[in-house]
VEXROVEX-219175 format. One record per residue (C-alpha): x, y, z; residue number from 1. Coordinates in steps of 0.2 Angstrom, whole numbers, plus 5000, padded with zeros to 4 digits. Each point is the difference from the previous one (the first is absolute). Example, Ala and Ser with C-alpha at 12.3 -4.5 7.8 and 13.67 -1.06 7.14 Angstrom:
residues 2
<site><xx>5062</xx><yy>4978</yy><zz>5039</zz><n>1</n></site>
<site><xx>5006</xx><yy>5017</yy><zz>4997</zz><n>2</n></site>
END
This chain:
residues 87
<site><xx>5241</xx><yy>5196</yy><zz>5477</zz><n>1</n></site>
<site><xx>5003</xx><yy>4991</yy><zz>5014</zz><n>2</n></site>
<site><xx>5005</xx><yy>5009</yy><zz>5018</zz><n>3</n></site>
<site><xx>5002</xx><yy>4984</yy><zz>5009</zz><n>4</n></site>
<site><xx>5019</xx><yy>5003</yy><zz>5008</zz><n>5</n></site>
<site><xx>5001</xx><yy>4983</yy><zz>5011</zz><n>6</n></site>
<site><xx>5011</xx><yy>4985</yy><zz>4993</zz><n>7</n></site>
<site><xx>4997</xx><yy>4984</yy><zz>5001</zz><n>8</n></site>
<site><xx>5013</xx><yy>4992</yy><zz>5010</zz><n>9</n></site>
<site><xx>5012</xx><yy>4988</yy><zz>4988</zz><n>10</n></site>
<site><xx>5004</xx><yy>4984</yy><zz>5005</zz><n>11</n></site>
<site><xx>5019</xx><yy>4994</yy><zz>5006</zz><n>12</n></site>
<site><xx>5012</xx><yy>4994</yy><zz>4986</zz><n>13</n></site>
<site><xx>5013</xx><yy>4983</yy><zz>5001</zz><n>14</n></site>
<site><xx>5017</xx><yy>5006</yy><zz>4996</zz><n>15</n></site>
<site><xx>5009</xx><yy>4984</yy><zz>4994</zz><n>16</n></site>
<site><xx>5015</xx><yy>4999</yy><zz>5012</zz><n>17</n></site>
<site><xx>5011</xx><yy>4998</yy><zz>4982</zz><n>18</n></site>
<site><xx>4994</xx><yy>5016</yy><zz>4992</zz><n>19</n></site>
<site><xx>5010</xx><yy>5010</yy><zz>5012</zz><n>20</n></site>
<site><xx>5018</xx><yy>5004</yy><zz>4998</zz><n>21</n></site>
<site><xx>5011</xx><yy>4992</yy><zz>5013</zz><n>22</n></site>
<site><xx>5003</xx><yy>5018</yy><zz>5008</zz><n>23</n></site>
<site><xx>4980</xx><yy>5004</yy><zz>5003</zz><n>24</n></site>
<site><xx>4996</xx><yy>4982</yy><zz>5004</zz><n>25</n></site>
<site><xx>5013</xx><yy>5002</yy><zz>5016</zz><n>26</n></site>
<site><xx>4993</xx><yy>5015</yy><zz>5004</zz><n>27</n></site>
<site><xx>4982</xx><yy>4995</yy><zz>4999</zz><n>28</n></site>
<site><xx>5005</xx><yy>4985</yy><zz>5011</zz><n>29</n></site>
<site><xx>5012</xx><yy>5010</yy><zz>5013</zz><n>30</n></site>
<site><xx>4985</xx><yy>5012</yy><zz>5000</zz><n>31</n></site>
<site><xx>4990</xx><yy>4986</yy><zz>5008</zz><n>32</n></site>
<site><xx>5013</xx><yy>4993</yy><zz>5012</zz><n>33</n></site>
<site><xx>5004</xx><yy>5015</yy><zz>5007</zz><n>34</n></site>
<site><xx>4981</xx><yy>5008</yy><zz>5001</zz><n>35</n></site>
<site><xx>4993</xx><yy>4978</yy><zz>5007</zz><n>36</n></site>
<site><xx>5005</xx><yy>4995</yy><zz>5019</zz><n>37</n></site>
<site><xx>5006</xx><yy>4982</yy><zz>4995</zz><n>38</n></site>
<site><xx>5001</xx><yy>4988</yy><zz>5014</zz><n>39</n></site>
<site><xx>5014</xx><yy>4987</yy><zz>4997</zz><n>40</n></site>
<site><xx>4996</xx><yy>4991</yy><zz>5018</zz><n>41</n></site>
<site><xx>5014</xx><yy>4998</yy><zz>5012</zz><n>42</n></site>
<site><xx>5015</xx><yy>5006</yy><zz>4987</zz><n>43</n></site>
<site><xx>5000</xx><yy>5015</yy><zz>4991</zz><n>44</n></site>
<site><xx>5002</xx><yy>5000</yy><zz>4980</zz><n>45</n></site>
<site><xx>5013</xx><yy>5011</yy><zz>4992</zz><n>46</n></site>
<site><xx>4990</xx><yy>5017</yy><zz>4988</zz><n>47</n></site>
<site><xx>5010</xx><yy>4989</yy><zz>4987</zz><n>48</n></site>
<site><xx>4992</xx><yy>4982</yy><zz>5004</zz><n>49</n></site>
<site><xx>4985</xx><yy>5008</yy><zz>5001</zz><n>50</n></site>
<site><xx>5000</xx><yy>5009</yy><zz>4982</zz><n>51</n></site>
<site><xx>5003</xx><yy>4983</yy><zz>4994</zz><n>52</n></site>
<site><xx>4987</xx><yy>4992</yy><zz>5006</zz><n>53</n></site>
<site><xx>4989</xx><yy>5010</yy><zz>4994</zz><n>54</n></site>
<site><xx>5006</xx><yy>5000</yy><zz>4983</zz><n>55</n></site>
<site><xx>4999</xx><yy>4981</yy><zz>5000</zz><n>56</n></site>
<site><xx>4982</xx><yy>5001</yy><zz>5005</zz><n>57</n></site>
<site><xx>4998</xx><yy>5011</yy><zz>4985</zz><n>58</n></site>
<site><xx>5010</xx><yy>4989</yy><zz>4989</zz><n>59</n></site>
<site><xx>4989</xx><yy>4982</yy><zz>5005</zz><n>60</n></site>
<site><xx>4982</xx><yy>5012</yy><zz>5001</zz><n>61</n></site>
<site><xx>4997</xx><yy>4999</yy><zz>5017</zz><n>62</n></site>
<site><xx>5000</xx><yy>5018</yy><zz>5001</zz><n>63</n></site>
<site><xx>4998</xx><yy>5016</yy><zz>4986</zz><n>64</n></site>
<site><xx>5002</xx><yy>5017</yy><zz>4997</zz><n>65</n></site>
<site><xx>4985</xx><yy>5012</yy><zz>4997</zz><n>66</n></site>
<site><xx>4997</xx><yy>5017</yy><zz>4997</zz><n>67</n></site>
<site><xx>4986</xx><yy>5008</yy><zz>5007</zz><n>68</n></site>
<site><xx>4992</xx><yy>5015</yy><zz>4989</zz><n>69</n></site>
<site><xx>4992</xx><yy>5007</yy><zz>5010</zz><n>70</n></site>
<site><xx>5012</xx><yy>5004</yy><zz>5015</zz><n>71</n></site>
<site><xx>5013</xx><yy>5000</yy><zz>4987</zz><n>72</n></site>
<site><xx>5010</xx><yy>4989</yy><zz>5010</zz><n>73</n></site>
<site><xx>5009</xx><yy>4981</yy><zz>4998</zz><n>74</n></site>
<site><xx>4997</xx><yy>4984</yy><zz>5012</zz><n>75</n></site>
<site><xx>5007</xx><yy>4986</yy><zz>5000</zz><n>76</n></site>
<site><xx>4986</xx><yy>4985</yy><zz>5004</zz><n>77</n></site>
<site><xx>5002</xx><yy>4984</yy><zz>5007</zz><n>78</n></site>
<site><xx>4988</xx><yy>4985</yy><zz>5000</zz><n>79</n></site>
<site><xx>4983</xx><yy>5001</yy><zz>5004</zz><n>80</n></site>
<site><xx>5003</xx><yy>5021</yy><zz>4996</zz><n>81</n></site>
<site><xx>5004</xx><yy>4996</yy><zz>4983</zz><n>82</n></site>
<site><xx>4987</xx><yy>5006</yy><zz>4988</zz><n>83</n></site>
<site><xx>4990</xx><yy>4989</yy><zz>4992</zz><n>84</n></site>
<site><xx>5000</xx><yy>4997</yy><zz>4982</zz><n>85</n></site>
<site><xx>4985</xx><yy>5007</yy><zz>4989</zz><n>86</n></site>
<site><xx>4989</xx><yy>4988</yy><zz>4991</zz><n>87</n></site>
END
């Protein structure tokens, strides 16, 4: 029998943007608004604006949802963050 205890560490998952209802896609993305300091240069961007924004960038693939199983958290990633696909 085997007495090695030590995991190894799984790799993050995409969550396709569209395979969440509408109520935990909102709150996966006013998660990240609230928890990111976003600046919007010399005006500030209404919470509402922002939310919107970034759920465009999900809509056109500029940005994605992924969960992490090993911190058992969610992230939403942005360009040159995004993860890369296998071959």
């Amino acid at each position: 029998m085997d007495t090695e205890t030590a995991e190894t560490p799984t790799e993050p998952v995409r969550i396709p943007y569209d395979a969440l209802s509408p109520d935990a896609l909102r709150g996966v993305i006013e998660s990240f608004v609230l928890r990111e300091g976003t600046d919007y240069g010399d005006h500030e961007a209404t919470f509402e604006s922002k939310v919107d924004d970034v759920q465009r960038q999900l809509q056109r693939g500029e940005a994605e949802i992924v969960w992490d199983p090993t911190t058992e958290s969610v992230q939403l990633v942005a360009g040159r963050q995004r993860l890369r696909s296998r071959p």
